[in-house]
C-alpha angles and dihedrals in degrees: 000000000000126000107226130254102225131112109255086221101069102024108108112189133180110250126256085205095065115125128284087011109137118191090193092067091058114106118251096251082192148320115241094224087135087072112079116247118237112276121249087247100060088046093069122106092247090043081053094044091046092055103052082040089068108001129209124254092248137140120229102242097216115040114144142031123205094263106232083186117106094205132079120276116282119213115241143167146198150208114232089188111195106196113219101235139159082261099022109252132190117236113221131170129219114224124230118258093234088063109120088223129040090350113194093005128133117255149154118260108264147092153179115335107247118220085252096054097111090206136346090272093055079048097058098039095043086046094048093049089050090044109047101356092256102156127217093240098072084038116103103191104217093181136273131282123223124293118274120202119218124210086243090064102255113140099210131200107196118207121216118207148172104221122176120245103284135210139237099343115205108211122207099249095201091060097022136065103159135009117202151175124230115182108252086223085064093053095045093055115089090204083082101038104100125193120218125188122198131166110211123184084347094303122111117233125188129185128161118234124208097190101195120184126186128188106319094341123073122194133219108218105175141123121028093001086044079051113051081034086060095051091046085057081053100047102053090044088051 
């Protein structure tokens, strides 16, 4: 998959939030099993600590979407939260369906920098406390990967950490319908990383999918989330 080469500034794409689009319902252009998944070693809290410590020459093989929004680009970030777990897990969050923008999607915890963050990092923990109660003090900030850039015009920093297995979580019900957990072994492993290809409005849009299901429920992961969740696979086989 390839990130495009427009400004965001002046590409203009149809949405794949518009109503009554499904991405389920996109067919699986391929599954990427021939890539070798992470190996259990790299995937420890000291292997994790020793990589941001001195990180790889790598490119993040998905950085932009055509950007479908007509406004400039608005600084996010978010929490890519790794449980510490007898076997590591990433903590994600499913949005409610009444929410104005990506409205019962999977995503990281996280949101808009506000003018009083004072960093990215101040952004994704303040947001993940807002949004499921997770608090600073069980959080071990490891560094950010690159920006993505979402077709709704968010520029996001995601922030990988090591947190510690919290407790009763409280999440926001106005932003959150469901937290869960997926195992990190799962998300590292290109057997379950999925390519779709769609052309909307004749432009051609391509996101990766990581449908997870555990017991009765079954998850969509796909689009930005897919994405970030793909260039951290990069980064750690770099």
């Amino acid at each position: 998959m390839t990130s495009s080469k427009s400004s965001p500034s002046t590409a203009r794409a149809p949405s794949l939030t518009q109503p009554g689009f499904d991405p389920r319902q996109v067919p699986i252009a391929g599954i990427d099993a021939h890539l070798p998944a992470v190996p259990a070693q790299l995937q420890t809290p000291e292997a994790l600590r020793a990589r941001f410590a001195k990180p790889p020459q790598w490119t993040p093989e998905v950085a932009q979407e055509p950007v479908f929004a007509n406004r400039p680009l608005a600084q996010a970030a978010v929490l890519l939260p790794i449980v510490l777990r007898e076997e590591p897990t990433v903590l994600l969050t499913q949005r409610t369906s009444h929410l104005s923008s990506h409205s019962g999607q999977v995503a990281f915890p996280g949101g808009r920098v506000d003018p009083e963050d004072a960093s990215l990092v101040h952004t994704a923990l303040r947001e993940a406390q807002e949004e499921v109660g997770l608090l600073p003090d069980v959080v071990e900030v490891l560094g950010l990967l690159p920006t993505y850039i979402t077709g709704s015009a968010f520029a996001v920093s995601p922030v990988v950490a090591l947190v510690q297995p919290p407790g009763q979580l409280q999440p926001n019900p106005h932003e959150v319908a469901e937290v869960f957990e997926v195992p990190l072994a799962f998300l590292l492993n290109p057997a379950h990383h999925r390519r779709h290809v769609y052309d909307l409005g004749g432009i051609r849009r391509e996101w990766f999918s990581m449908p997870y299901e555990y017991g009765s429920k079954s998850f969509y992961i796909w689009g930005a989330t897919a994405g970030m969740l793909r260039n951290f696979y990069r980064f750690l086989m770099a």
